[in-house]
ZAZAMAR-216348 format. One line per 5 residues: number of its first residue (from 1); their letters; for each residue x, y, z of C-alpha. Coordinates in steps of 0.25 Angstrom, whole numbers. Layout:
N
NUM> A> X/Y/Z  ...
***
This chain:
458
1> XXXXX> 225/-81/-146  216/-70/-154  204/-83/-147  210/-81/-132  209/-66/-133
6> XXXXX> 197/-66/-138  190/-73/-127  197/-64/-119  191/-53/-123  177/-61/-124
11> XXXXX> 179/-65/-107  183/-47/-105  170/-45/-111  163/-53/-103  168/-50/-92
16> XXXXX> 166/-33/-96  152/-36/-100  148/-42/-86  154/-32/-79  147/-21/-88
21> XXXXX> 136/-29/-83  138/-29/-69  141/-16/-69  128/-11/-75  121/-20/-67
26> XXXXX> 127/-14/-54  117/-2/-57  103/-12/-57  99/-20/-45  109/-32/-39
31> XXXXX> 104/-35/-26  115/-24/-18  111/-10/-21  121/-3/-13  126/12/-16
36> XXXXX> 138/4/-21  131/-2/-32  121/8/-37  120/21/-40  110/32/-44
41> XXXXX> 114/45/-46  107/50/-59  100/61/-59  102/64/-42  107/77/-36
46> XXXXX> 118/79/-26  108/79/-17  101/64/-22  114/58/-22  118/62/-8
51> XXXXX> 107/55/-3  109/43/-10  123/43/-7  119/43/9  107/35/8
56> XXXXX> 115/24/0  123/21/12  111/26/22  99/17/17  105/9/5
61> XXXXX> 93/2/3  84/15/0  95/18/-10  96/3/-15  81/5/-17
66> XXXXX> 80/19/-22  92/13/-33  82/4/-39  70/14/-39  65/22/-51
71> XXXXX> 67/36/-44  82/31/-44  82/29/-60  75/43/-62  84/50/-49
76> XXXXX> 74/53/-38  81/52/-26  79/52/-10  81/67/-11  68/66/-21
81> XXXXX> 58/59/-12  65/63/3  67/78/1  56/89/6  53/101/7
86> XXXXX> 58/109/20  44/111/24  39/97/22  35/92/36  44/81/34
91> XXXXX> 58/90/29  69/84/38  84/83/37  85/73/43  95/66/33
96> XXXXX> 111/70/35  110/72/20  100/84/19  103/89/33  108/105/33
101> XXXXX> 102/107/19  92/111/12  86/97/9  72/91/19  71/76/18
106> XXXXX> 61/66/25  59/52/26  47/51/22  43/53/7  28/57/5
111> XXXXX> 20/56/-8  21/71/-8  34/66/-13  31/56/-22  21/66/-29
116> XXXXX> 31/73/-36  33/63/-44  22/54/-43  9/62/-40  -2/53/-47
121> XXXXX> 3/41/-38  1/50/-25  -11/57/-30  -18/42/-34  -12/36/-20
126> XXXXX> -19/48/-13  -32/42/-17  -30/30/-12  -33/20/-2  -19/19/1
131> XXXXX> -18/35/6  -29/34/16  -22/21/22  -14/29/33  -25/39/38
136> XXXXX> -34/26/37  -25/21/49  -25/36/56  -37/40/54  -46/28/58
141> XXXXX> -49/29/75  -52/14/75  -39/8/68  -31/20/77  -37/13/89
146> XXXXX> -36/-1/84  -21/2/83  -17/10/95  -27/5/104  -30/-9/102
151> XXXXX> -17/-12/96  -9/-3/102  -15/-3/116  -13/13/115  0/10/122
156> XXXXX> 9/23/124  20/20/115  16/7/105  3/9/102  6/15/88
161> XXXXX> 13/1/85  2/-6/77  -1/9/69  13/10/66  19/-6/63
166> XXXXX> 8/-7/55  -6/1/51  2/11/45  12/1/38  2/0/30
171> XXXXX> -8/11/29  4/22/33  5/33/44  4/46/46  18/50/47
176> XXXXX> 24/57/57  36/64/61  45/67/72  52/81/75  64/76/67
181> XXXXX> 54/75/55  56/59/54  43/50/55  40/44/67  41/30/70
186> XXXXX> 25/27/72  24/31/58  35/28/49  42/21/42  29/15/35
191> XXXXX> 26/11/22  10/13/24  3/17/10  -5/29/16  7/37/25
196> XXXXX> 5/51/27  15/61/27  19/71/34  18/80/22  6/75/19
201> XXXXX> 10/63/9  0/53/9  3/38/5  18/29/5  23/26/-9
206> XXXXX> 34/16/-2  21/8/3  21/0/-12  35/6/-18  42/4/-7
211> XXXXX> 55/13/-5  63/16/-11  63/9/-24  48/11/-26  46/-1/-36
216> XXXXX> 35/0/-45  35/-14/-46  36/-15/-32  23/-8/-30  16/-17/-40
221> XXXXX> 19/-31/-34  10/-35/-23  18/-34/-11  18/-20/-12  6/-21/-7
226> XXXXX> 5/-34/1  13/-28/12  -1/-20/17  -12/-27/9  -11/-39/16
231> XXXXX> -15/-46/29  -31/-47/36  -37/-37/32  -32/-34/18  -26/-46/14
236> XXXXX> -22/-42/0  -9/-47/-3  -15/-62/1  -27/-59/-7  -20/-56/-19
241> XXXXX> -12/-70/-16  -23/-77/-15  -29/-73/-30  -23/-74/-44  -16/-62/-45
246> XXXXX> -10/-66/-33  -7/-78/-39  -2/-78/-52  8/-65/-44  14/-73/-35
251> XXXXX> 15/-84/-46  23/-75/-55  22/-59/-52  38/-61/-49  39/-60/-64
256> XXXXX> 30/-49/-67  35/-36/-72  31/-24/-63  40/-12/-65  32/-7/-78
261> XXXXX> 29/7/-77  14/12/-71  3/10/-81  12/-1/-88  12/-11/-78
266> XXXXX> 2/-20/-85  -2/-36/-88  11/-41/-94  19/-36/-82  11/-45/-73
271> XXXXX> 1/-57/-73  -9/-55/-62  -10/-41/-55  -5/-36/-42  -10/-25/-33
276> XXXXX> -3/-15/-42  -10/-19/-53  -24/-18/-49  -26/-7/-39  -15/2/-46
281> XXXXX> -9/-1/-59  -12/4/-73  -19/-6/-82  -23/-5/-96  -28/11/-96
286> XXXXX> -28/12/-81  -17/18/-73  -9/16/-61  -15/22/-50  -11/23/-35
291> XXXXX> -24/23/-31  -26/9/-27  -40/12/-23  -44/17/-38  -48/3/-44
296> XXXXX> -56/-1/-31  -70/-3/-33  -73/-7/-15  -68/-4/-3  -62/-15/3
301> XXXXX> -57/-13/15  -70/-6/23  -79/-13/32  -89/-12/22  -84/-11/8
306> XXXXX> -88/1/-1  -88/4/-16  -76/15/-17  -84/27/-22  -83/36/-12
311> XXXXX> -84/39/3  -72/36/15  -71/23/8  -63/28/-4  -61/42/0
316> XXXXX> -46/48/-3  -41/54/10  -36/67/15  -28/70/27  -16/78/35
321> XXXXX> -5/71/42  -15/72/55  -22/59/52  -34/65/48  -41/58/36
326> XXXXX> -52/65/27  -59/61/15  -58/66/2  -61/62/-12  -72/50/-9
331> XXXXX> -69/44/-23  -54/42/-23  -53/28/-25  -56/31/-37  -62/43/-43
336> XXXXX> -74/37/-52  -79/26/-39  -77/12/-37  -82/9/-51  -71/17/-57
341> XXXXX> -63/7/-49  -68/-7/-51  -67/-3/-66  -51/0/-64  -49/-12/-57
346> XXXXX> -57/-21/-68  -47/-14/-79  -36/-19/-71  -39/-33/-71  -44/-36/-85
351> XXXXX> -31/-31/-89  -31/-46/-86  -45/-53/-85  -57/-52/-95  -68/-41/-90
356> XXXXX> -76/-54/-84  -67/-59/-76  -65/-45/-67  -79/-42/-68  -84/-55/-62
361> XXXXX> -71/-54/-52  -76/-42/-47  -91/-45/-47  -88/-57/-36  -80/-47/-28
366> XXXXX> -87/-37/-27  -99/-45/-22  -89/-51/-12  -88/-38/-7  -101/-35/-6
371> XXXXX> -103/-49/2  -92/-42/11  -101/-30/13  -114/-37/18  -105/-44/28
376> XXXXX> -99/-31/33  -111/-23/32  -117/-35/43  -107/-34/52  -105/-19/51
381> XXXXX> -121/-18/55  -116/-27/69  -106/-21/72  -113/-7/72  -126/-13/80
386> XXXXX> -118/-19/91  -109/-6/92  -123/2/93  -127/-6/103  -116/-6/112
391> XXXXX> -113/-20/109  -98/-19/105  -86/-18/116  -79/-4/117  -65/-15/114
396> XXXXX> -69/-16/98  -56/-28/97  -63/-34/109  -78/-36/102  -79/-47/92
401> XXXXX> -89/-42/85  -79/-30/81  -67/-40/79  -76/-47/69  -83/-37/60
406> XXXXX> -68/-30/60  -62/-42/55  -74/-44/46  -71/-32/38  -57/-29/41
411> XXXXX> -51/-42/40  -61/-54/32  -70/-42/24  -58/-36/16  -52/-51/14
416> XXXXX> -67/-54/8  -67/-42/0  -52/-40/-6  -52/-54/-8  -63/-54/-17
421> XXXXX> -59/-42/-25  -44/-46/-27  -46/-61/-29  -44/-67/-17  -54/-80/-15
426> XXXXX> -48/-83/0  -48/-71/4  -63/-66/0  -67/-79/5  -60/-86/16
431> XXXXX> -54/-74/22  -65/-66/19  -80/-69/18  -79/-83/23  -73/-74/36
436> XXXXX> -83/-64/35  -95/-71/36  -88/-79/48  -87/-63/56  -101/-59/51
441> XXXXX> -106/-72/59  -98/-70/71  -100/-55/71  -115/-58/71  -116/-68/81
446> XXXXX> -109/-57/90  -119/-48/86  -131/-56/90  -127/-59/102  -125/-44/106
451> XXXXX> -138/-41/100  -145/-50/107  -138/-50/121  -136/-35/121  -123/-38/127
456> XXX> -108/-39/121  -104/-54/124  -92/-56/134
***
């Protein structure tokens, strides 16, 4: 008897300690997130919790994601990062939840936002590539017409189509809004990394932490940044594939560990490194950095490439919410040159390779892109002589001579020259020189024959 009742209470016990386990588990991640199933109310105000109550049944998934974030675990809320102030050009309230009172809410979420409480992050994205990219779009007249007149047709009504589908997808719009304060459809929603706002905000936080988890970890895999770094003109994410890091990632990077905290996040966590882990990351003494210009010692993506000290070619920029684009400090890349910069991203890889090894990595690939230039600078010095002379038709997309030296630099240079500095042999060779020298040919047999005929051929 004293037996029987003693596995008796042996079978309650288990049976109490899996649900004690299930019960403490159905506050961590099981797949369904519902309102049902998690809750987070510490540290929130009346206010906070009403929002969440609402937008629990309203969007569940920003909840469900919001649940599993770090601003949940320290109680920043939607009230935190969608509240302005009533003059903010943005204020609305347009949400039942704020409406009559004294609260202005917006859609949008500006870095004047985030700044609070991240202000190095915003002040080191503001000299960056990345906040340029949307004003790069704007401000240019030959990708405006690319895009509205030769792809758009300058219909009436469709011609911002390809601007607003895709260019700014990317490299992010200018935002604007309608009479109701809401964005307009030509330019938002988007997750492009360089969107202005209408307060003047510059950059788009949920381009790499997407919302509304913001994953650190996220952010440091390489998808986060495949989904613009990829395709024929900056092919990337296929570069990155095709070279070691690449490989050993998608042999095993499923097992890394990536939610270390900034500055910790070192080799041990991972293998090989990721884009993260070169262009941003803190390594040894360095620090993270959202400048993901800093460590570059070239420009890459020009029609002739230039060392990055200086000039339009690394210049942070300045601007309104007109679309107007100035220069301003000509060194912020990184503030000491573009030797300050190869030597950060030397000390980000022999946290793993011997000081031979990167030296003689970059000695090859620098001279590659050097190659790259004496190609450029040929097909640039055509191009201008045939121009001159009246030897290009008014239809650029028409003319051959323009459809190749376009894709020679925009298209097969940048492959020849990121493929060499990332470690990407098809790509600097068969997709990139092997290509080029095949255009420089073509281009000049064009050119010859305009020269000597006088005459553009038919």
């Amino acid at each position: 008897m004293q037996l029987k009742s003693l596995v008796v209470r042996s079978l309650l016990a288990s049976v109490l300690g899996i649900s004690s386990t299930l019960a403490a588990k159905s506050t961590e991640y099981i797949g369904d997130l519902t309102h049902k199933h998690l809750k987070v109310t510490r540290g929130l105000t009346p206010e906070a919790k009403r929002c969440i109550q609402c937008h629990s049944d309203k969007t569940p998934g920003h909840v469900n994601d919001w649940k599993q974030s770090r601003h949940a675990h320290v109680g920043v809320s939607c009230i935190d990062c969608h509240s302005v102030a009533k003059d903010s050009p943005m204020a609305a309230q347009n949400c039942p939840g704020v409406k009559g009172t004294h609260t202005y809410v917006s859609v949008l979420v500006s870095p004047k936002t985030c700044t609070k409480c991240h202000p190095n992050e915003v002040e080191e994205f503001n000299h960056s590539g990345h906040a340029r990219a949307a004003l790069q779009v704007r401000s240019k007249k030959s990708m405006q017409e690319m895009i509205h007149h030769y792809e758009g047709r300058d219909h009436p009504t469709l011609s911002d189509a390809p601007e607003a589908t895709g260019c700014i997808q990317c490299h992010g719009s200018i935002i604007k809004l309608d009479k109701n304060k809401e964005p307009t459809p030509d330019t938002w929603p988007n997750y492009g990394i360089g969107t202005v706002y209408p307060d003047g905000g510059v950059g788009n936080c949920i381009s790499c932490h997407s919302g509304h988890k913001f994953s650190i970890a996220e952010s440091r895999k390489p998808a986060a940044c495949a989904s613009c770094h990829l395709g024929p003109d900056h092919p990337d994410i296929e570069i990155y594939n095709n070279s070691m890091h690449g490989h050993i990632f998608n042999s095993e990077g499923n097992t890394w560990k990536y939610d270390s905290a900034p500055d910790a996040w070192e080799p041990g966590d991972y293998r090989a490194p990721t884009c993260a882990t070169c262009h941003m990351s803190g390594i040894g003494s360095l620090k993270s950095t959202h400048n993901v210009s800093r460590r570059l010692k070239w420009n890459l993506w020009a029609p002739i490439s230039k060392l990055r000290d200086g000039g339009y070619e690394t210049a942070e920029t300045t601007f309104e919410n007109t679309g107007k684009m100035t220069k301003g400090n000509p060194l912020a890349g990184n503030p000491n040159g573009s030797k300050a910069g190869r030597a950060e991203m030397e000390q980000v890889c022999k946290s793993c390779h011997i000081t031979l090894h990167t030296k003689n990595f970059f000695k090859v690939g620098d001279e590659q892109v050097k190659l790259y230039n004496e190609y450029a600078k040929d097909g640039k010095a055509m191009i201008t002589e045939l121009s001159k002379k009246g030897l290009m038709l008014k239809d650029k997309w028409a003319d051959p001579a323009f459809r190749i030296w376009f894709h020679l630099w925009h298209h097969e240079g940048r492959r020849m020259r990121q493929g060499a500095l990332m470690g990407g042999p098809d790509y600097s060779h068969w997709h990139g020189v092997f290509e080029v020298q095949q255009d420089i040919r073509e281009l000049r047999a064009i050119y010859n024959k305009r020269m000597k005929s006088g005459k553009i051929e038919e």
